[in-house]
C-alpha positions as CSV (number, residue, x, y, z in Angstrom):
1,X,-89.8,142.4,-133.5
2,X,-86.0,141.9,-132.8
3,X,-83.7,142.3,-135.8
4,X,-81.7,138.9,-136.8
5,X,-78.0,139.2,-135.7
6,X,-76.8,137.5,-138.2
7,X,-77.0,138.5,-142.1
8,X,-80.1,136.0,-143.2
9,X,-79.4,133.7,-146.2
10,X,-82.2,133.9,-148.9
11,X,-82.4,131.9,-151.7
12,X,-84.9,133.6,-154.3
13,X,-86.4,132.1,-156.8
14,X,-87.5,134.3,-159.6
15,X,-87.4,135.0,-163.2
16,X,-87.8,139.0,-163.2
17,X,-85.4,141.3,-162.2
18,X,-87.7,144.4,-161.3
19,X,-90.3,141.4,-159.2
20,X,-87.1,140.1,-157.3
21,X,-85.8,144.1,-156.4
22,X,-89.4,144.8,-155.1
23,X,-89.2,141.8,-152.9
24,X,-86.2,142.6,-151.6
25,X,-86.8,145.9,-151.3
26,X,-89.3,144.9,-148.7
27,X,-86.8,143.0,-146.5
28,X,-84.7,146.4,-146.7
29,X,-86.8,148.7,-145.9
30,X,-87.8,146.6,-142.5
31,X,-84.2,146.6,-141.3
32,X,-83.6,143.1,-142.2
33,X,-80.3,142.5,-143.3
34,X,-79.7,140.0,-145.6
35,X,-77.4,137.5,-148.4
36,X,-79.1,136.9,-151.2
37,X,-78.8,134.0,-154.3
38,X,-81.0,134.6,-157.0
39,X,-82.1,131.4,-159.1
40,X,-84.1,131.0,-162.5
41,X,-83.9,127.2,-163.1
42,X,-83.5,123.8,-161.2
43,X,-79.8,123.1,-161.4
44,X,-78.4,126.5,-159.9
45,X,-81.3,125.9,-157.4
46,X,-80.0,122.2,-156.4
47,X,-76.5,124.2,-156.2
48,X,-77.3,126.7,-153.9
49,X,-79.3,124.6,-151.5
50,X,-75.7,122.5,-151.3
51,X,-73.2,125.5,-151.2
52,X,-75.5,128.9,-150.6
53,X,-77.0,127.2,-147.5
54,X,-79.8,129.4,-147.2
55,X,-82.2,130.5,-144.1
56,X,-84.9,131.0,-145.9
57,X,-86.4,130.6,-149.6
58,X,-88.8,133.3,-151.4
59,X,-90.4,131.4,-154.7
60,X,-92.3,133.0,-157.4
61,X,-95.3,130.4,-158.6
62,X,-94.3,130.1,-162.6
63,X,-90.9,130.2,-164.5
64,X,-90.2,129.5,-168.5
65,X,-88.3,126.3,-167.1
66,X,-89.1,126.2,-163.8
67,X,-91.9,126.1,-161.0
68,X,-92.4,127.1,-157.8
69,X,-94.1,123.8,-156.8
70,X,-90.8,121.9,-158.2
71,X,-88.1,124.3,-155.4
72,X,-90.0,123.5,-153.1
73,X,-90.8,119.7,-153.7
74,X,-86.5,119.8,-154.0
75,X,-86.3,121.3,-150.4
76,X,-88.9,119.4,-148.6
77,X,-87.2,116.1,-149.8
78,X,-83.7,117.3,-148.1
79,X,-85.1,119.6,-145.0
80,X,-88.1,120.0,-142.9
81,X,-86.2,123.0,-141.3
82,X,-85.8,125.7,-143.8
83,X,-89.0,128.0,-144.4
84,X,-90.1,128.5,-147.8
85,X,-92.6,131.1,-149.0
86,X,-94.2,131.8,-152.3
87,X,-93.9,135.5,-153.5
88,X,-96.3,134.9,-156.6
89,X,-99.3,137.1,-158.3
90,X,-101.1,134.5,-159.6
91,X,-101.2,132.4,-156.4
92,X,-105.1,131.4,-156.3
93,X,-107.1,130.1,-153.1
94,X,-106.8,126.6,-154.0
95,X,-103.3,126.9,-155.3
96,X,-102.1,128.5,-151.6
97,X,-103.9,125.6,-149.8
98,X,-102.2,122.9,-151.8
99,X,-98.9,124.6,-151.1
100,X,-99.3,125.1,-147.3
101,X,-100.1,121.5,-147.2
102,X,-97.1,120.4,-149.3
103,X,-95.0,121.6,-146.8
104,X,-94.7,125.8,-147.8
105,X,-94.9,127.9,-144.8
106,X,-96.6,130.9,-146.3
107,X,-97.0,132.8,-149.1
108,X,-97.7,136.5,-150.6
109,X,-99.1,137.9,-153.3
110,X,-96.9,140.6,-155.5
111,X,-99.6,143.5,-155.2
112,X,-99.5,143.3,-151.6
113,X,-96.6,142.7,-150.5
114,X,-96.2,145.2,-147.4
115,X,-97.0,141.8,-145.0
116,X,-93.6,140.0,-146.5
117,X,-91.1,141.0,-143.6
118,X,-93.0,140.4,-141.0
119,X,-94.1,136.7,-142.8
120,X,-90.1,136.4,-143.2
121,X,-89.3,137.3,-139.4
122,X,-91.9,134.8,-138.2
123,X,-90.9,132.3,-140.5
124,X,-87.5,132.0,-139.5
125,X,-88.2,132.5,-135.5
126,X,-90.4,129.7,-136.2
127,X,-87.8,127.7,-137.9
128,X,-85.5,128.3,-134.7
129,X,-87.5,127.0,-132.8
130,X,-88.7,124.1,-134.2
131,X,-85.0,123.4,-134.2
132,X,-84.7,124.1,-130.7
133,X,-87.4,121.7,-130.1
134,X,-85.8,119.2,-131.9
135,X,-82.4,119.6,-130.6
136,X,-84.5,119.1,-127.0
137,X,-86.1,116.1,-128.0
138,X,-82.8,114.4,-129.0
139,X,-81.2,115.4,-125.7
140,X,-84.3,113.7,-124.1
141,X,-84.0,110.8,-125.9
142,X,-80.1,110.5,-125.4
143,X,-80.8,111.2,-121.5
144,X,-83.5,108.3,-121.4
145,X,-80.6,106.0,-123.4
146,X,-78.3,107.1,-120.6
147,X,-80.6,106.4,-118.1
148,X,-80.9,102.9,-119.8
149,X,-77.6,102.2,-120.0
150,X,-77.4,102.9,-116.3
151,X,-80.1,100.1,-114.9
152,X,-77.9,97.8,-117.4
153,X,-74.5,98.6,-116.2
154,X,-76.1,98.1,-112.1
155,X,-77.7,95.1,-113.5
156,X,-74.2,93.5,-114.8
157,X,-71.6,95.4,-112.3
158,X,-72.4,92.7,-109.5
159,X,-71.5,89.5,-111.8
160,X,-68.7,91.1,-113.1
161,X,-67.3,92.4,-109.5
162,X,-67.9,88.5,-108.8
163,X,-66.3,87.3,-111.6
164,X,-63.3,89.6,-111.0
165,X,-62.8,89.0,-107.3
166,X,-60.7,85.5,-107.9
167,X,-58.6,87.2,-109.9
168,X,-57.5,89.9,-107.6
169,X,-57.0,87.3,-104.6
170,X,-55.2,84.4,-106.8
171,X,-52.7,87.0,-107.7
172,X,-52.1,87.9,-104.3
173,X,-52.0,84.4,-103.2
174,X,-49.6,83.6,-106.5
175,X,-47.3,86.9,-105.7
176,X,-46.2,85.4,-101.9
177,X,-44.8,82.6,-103.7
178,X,-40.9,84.8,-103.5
179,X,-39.3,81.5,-104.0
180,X,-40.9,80.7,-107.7
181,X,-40.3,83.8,-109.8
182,X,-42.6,82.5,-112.1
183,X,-45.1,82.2,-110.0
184,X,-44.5,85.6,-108.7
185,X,-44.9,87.3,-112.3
186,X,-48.1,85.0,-112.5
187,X,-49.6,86.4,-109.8
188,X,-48.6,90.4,-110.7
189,X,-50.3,89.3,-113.9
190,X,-53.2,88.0,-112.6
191,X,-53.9,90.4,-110.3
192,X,-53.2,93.7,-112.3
193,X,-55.6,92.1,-115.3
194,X,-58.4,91.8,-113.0
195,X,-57.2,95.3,-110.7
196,X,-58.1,96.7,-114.6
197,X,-61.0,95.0,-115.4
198,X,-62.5,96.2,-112.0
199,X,-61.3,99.9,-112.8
200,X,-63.4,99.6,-116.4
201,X,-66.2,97.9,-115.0
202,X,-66.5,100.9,-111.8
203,X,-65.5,103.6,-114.8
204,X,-68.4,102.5,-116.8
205,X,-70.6,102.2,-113.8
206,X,-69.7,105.9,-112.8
207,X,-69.8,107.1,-116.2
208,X,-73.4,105.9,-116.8
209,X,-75.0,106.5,-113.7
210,X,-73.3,110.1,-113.5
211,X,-72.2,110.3,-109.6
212,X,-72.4,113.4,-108.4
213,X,-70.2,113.1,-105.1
214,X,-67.1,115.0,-104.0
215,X,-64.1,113.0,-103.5
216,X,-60.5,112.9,-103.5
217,X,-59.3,112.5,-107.3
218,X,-55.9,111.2,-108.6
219,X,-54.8,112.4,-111.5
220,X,-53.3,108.6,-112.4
221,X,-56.8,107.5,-111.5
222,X,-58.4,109.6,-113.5
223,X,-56.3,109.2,-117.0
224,X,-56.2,105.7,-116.1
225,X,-60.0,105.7,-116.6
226,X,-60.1,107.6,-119.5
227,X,-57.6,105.4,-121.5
228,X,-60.0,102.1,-120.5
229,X,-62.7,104.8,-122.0
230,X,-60.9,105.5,-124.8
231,X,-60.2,101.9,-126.3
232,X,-61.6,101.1,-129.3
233,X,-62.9,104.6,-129.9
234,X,-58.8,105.9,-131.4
235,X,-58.7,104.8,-134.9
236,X,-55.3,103.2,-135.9
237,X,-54.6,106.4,-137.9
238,X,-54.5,108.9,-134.9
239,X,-51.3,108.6,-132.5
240,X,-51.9,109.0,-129.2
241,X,-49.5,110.3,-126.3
242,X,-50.4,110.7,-122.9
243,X,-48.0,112.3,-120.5
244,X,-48.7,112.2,-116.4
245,X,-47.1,115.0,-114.3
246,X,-47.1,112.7,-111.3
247,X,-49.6,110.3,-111.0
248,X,-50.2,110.5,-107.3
249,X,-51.5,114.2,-107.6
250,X,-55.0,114.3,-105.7
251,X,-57.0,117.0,-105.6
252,X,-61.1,117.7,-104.7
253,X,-63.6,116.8,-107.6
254,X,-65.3,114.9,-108.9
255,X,-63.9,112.0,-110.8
256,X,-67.2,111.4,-113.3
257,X,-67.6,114.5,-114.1
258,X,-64.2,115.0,-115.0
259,X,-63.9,111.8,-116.8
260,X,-67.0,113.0,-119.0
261,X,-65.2,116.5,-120.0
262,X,-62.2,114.9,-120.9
263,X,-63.5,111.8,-123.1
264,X,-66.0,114.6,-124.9
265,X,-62.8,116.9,-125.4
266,X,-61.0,113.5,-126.4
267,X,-63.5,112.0,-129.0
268,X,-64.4,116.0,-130.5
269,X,-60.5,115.8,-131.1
270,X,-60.6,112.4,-132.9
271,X,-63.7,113.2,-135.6
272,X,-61.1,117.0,-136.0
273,X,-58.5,114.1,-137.0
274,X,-60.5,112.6,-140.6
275,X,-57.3,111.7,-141.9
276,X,-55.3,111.0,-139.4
277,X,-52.9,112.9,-136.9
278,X,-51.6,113.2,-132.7
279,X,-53.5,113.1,-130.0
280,X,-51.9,114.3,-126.9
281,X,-53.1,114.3,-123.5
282,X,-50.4,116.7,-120.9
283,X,-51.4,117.3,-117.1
284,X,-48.6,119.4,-115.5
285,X,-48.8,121.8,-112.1
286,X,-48.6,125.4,-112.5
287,X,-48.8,129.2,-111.1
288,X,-51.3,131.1,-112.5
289,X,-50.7,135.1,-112.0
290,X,-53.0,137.4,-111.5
291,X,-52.8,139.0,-114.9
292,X,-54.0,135.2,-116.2
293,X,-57.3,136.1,-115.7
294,X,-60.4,137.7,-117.6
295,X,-62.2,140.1,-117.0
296,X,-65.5,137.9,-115.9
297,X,-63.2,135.5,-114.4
298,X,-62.8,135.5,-110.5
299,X,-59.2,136.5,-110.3
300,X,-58.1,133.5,-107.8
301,X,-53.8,133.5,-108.5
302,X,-52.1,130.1,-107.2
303,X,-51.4,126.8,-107.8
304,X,-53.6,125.0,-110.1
305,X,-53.6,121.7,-112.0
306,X,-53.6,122.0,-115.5
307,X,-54.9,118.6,-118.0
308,X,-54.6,119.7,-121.9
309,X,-56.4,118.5,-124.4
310,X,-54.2,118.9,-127.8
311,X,-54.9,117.4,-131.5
312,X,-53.2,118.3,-135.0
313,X,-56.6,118.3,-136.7
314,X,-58.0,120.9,-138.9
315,X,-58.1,123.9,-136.0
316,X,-61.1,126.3,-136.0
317,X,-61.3,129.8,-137.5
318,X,-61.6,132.9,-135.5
319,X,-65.6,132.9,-136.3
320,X,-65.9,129.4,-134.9
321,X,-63.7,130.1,-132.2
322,X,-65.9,132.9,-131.0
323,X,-69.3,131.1,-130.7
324,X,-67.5,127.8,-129.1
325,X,-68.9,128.2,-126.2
326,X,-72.8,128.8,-127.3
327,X,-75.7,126.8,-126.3
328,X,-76.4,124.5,-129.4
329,X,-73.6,125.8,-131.8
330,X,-72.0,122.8,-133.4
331,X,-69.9,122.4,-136.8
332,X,-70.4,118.6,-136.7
333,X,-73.6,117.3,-138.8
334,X,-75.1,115.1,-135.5
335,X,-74.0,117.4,-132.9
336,X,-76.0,118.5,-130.0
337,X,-74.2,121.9,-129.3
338,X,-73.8,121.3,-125.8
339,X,-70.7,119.0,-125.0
340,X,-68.4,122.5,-124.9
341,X,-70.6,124.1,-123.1
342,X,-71.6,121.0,-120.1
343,X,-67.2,120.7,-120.3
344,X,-67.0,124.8,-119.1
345,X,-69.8,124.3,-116.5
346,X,-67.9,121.1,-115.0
347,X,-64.7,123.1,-114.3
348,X,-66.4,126.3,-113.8
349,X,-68.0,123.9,-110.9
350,X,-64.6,122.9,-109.4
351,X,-63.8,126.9,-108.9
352,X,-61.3,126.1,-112.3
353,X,-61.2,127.8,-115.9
354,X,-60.6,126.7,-120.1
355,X,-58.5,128.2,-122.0
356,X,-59.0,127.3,-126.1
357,X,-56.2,128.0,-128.4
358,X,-56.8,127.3,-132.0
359,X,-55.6,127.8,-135.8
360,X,-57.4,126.9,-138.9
361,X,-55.1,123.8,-140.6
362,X,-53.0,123.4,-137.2
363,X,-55.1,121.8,-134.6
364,X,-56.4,122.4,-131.4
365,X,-55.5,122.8,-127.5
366,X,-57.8,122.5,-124.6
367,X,-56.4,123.2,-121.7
368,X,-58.5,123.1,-118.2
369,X,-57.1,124.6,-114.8
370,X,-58.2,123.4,-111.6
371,X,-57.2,125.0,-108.7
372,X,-54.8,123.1,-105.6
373,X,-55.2,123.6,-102.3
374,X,-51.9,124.1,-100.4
375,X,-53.2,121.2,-98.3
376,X,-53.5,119.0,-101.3
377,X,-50.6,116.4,-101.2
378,X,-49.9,112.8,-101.8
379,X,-52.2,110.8,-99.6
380,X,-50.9,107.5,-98.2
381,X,-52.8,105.0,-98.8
382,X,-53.9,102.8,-95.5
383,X,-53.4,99.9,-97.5
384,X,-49.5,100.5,-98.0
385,X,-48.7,101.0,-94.4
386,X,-47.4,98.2,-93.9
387,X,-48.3,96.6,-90.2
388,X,-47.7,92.9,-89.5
389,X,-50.5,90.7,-91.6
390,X,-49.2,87.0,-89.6
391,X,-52.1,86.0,-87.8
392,X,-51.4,84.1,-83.9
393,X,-54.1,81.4,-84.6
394,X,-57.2,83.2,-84.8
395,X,-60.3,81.6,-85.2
396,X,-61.8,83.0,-88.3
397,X,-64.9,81.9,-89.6
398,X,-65.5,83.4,-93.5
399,X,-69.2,83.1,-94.4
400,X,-69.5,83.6,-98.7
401,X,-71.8,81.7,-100.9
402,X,-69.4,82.0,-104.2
403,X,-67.6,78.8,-103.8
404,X,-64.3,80.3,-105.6
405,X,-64.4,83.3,-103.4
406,X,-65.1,81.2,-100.7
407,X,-61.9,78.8,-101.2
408,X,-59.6,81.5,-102.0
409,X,-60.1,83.9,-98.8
410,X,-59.9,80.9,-96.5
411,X,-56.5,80.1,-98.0
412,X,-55.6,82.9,-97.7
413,X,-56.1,83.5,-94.1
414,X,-54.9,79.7,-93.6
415,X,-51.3,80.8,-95.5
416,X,-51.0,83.9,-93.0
417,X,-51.1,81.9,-90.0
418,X,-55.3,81.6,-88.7
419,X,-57.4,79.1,-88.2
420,X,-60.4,79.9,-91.1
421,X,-63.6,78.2,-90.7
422,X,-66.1,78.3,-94.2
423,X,-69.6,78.4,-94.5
424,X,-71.7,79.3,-97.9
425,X,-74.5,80.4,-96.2
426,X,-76.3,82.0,-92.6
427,X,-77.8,78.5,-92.0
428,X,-74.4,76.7,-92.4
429,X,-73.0,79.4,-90.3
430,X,-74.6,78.7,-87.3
431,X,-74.4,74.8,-87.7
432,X,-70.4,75.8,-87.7
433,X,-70.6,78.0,-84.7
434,X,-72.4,75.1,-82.6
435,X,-70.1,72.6,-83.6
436,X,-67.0,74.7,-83.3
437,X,-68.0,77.5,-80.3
438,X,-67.8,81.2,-80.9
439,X,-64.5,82.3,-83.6
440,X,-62.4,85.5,-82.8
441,X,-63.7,87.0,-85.9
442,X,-66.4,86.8,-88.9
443,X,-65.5,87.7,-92.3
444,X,-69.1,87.5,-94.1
445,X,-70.0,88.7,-97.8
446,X,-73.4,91.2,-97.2
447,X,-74.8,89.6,-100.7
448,X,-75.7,86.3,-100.3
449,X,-78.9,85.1,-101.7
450,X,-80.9,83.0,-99.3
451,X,-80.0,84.5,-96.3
452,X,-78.1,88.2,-96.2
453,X,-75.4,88.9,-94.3
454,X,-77.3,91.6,-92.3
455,X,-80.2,88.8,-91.4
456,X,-76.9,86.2,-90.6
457,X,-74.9,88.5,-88.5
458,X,-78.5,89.1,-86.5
459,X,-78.7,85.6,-86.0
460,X,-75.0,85.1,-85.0
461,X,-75.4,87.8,-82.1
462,X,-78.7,86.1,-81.1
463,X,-76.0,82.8,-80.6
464,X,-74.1,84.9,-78.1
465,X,-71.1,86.2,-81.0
466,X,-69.3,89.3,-79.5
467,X,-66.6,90.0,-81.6
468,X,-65.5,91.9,-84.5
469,X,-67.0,91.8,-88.1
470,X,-65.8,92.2,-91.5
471,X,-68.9,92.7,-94.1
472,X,-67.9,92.7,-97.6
473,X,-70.7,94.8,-99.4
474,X,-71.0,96.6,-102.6
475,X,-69.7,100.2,-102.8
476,X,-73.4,100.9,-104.5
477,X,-75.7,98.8,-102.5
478,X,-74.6,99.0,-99.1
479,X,-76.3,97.3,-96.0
480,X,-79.2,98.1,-94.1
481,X,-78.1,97.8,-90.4
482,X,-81.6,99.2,-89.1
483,X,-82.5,96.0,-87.8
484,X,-78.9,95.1,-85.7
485,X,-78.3,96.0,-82.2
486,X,-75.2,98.4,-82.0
487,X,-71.9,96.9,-82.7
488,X,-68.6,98.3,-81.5
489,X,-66.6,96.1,-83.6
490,X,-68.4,96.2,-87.5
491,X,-66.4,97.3,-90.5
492,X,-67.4,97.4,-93.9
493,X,-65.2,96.7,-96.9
494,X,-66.0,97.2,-100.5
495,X,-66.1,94.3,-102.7
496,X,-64.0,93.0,-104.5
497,X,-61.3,92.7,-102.0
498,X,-57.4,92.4,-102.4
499,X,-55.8,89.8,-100.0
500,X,-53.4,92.1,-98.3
501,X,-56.0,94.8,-97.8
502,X,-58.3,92.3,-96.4
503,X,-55.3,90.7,-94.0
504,X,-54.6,94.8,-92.9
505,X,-58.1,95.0,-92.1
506,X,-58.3,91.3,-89.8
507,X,-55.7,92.1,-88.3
508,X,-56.9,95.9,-87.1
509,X,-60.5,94.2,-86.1
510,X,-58.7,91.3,-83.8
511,X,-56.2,93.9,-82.4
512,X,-59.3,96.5,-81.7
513,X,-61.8,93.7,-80.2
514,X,-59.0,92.4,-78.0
């Protein structure tokens, strides 16, 4: 049997010196190394199981003012973890039943005590891993909560995505109004409270479903999300400070992932911060030498990205420093052990590295590098480039069954100089089509209830339409097109939409379809 690595805490219980040197003359001579606490009565025992902390208690049956039966009564009532075995020579048949079925994990007699270590070894490996065990079944239970949390967070993203879609194209509509500066602030309001209400309700989405893609991150983005994360979980007492290098840094990742490291390095610095403090969140670009790196770290010198995690809490000692990283090490009374450790696998998975610097009584800094590709830049956004968005009379017809939505797009594409037809549904649709002949373009919401847009848009082909198509579809449940015929002229645009996005995209379908 393997030899504990660590010194194990015993907390004997015993009356007689020479009885109590013979036990632990046992665990000696096996190699075991060990603390020990020796006990005679119930107080000192109550005190030692708060500040001795043992691994493991050895009992004797009888004491003058004290019993055996009593300890471990005490221990069972405050843990089901810690091993406890009676050392004791009057320990009959009977007696050892009762005590294994009150809760005692073993016990020996005095005249034969040559079987103790190895009951001692197999006490505590069986203690670890009913911990283990344990600690596994919480992390199941947490993952099906998760996975809870997800089917909710689908169930409600559409409503709210529906909810916040008026807001994001009555603040467009409100912000062309140049002439009214009040309307003009109106409409940056509106607009931005419902641009942040979408960013929370995709964050959340993300965050709970755990997407797994590669994408293009910004760092603005990204610490954008993890302050609508954050809210409500900074107590008024800790001060925090975020300072962005350049927002409009992207870089390859993946934005959940991320987001999860961060907000566990965030909220671990918080509950460091009992009474109070800073916490400060720095992203800045730097050169990383050679010499930077460990020795089980690639050596990869160049430019890398680096986000710091930094609170004035109460630091870690060298001790704790050293075992940060281990699978199921935690100094927190709830925690799982593994946060650190999934945080060093998510950069490790974007080819980047942590780096921990830590004092006891003056805080903590996390800093995580992630490597830039000479290649990575500031990519413009299609959106901003600016083309004209005046329409030349085009025959638009929008087909969306939310009336609000419904009224708002047409206006839109009214104010911006086409001719927008509106139907809430496939079957009204066609009745427009037949009373008003074939439009330029459709603009048609893939969502709708009684008749989906893929089923509508087969229908509107069957009625000789031609031209292009604008489907407004949800980023996570996009349409089946196995039952259309090929269409040279179909683009799909995630919901919700911004007007001017929208007007960018019209106008590159009529242009196109020409």
């Amino acid at each position: 049997m393997s030899v504990p690595s660590q010194k194990v805490r015993v907390l004997q219980v015993e009356d007689n010196a020479f009885d109590a040197e013979l036990v632990l003359g046992e665990l000696e001579e096996d190699g075991i190394a060990f603390d020990v606490r020796l006990v005679d009565h119930e107080e000192a025992y109550v005190a030692a199981l708060e500040d001795f902390q043992p691994d493991i208690v050895l009992s004797d049956l009888s004491l003058p003012v004290f019993s055996g039966e009593r300890a471990l009564q005490i221990l069972r009532e405050r843990s089901s973890d810690i091993p406890f075995i009676f050392v004791s020579a009057t320990l009959g048949e009977e007696a050892a039943i009762e005590a294994l079925r009150n809760g005692a994990t073993d016990y020996i007699l005095k005249h034969n005590t040559a079987r103790l270590a190895s009951a001692v070894r197999r006490a505590l490996r069986e203690a670890e891993e009913q911990r283990a065990r344990k600690r596994a079944e919480s992390e199941l239970i947490r993952a099906q909560r998760f996975e809870s949390l997800a089917l909710l967070a689908g169930g409600l993203s559409h409503d709210l995505r529906n909810l916040l879609q008026p807001l994001l194209l009555a603040g467009d509509t409100l912000e062309d109004y140049a002439d009214d500066p009040r309307l003009a602030r109106l409409g940056t309001l509106v607009r931005d409270c419902g641009r942040r209400g979408l960013e929370m309700v995709s964050s959340m989405l993300s965050f709970a479903r755990g997407a797994r893609r590669a994408e293009q991150v910004k760092l603005g983005a990204l610490i954008e999300a993890l302050n609508l994360l954050l809210q409500g979980s900074v107590p008024r007492t800790v001060k925090m400070e975020v300072d962005i290098f350049d927002p409009e840094v992207a870089f390859e990742g993946n934005h959940t992932e991320l987001q999860q490291c961060l907000l566990n390095l965030c909220l671990n610095a918080i509950q460091a911060m009992p009474d109070g403090g800073t916490l400060r969140i720095e992203t800045d670009v730097v050169s990383l030498p050679e010499d930077f790196f460990v020795d089980v770290e690639p050596a990869s010198p160049g430019r890398y990205l680096r986000l710091s995690v930094i609170d004035s809490g109460e630091g870690m000692t060298p001790d704790v420093l050293q075992r940060l990283f281990e699978p199921f090490f935690t100094t927190k009374a709830a925690g799982t052990g593994l946060g650190l450790l999934s945080c060093k696998r998510i950069v490790a998975s974007h080819g980047g590295l942590m780096r921990v610097r830590s004092q006891a009584g003056e805080g903590t800094a996390f800093h995580l590098y992630l490597p830039l590709r000479t290649e990575d830049a500031d990519h413009p956004d299609p959106q901003a480039m600016d083309a004209s968005l005046q329409g030349e009379a085009e025959r638009v017809l929008v087909v969306v069954e939310e009336a609000v939505q419904l009224s708002l797009l047409v206006d839109t594409l009214d104010a911006y100089g086409y001719q927008a037809g509106a139907s809430q549904s496939g079957t009204a649709a066609l009745q427009w089509i037949e009373a008003h002949g074939v439009p330029d373009l459709v603009v048609m919401d893939a969502d709708m209830n009684l008749f989906t847009g893929v089923r509508t848009l087969a229908a509107l082909l069957e009625h000789g339409y031609t031209g292009a198509v604008l489907l407004l579809a949800r980023p996570d449940a996009p349409p089946n097109f196995d039952e259309l015929p090929q269409l040279d002229h179909l683009y799909v645009i995630e919901k919700p939409v911004q007007s001017r996005g929208l007007l960018r995209k019209v106008r590159e379908a009529l242009d196109a379809s020409a």
